[in-house]
C-alpha positions in Angstrom: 0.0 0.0 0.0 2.8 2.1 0.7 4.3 2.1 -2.8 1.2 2.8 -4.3 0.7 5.9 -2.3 4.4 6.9 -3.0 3.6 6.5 -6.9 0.5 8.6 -6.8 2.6 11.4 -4.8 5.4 11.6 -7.5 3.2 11.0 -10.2 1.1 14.1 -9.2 4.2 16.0 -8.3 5.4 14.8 -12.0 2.4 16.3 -14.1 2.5 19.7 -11.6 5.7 20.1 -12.6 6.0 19.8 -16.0 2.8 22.4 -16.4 5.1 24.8 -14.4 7.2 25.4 -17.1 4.8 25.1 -20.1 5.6 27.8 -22.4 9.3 28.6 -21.8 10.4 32.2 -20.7 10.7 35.3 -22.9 12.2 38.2 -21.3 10.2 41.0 -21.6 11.1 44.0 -24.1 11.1 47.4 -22.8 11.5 50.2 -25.4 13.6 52.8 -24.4 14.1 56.5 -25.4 17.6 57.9 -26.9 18.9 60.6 -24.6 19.5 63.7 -25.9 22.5 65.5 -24.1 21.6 69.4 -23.5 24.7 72.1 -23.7 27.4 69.8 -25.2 30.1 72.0 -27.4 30.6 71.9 -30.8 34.1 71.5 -29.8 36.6 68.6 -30.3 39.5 68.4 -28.1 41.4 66.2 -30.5 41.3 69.4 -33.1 41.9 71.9 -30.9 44.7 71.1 -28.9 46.8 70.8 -32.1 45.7 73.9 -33.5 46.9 75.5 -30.6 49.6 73.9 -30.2 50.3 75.5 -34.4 49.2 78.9 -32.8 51.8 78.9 -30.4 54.7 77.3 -32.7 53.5 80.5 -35.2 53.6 83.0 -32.4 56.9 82.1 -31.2 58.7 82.0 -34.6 57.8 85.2 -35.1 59.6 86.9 -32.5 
């Protein structure tokens, strides 16, 4: 009597189981806005460094 009772129990443990999971998981897609970044410079560092670095070659050779 005792196995019977233990095969019920994992038989209903068995088909709970298996609907638990029916379906899979799909992770949920959340749009999201661009950010706009407010007062940045038109202004590259990578330009303007050299160029003064050329000013200050030119303003030295001349003296």
């Amino acid at each position: 009597m005792t196995m019977k009772k233990l095969a019920t129990l994992a038989l209903a443990l068995g088909l709970t189981a298996t609907t638990a999971v029916a379906g899979g998981y799909e992770a949920p897609v959340v749009a999201q806005e661009p950010v706009v970044a407010e007062g940045a410079s038109s202004s590259n560092a990578a330009i303007l460094i050299p160029l003064l670095l050329l000013v200050g070659i030119a303003v030295a050779s001349n003296d």
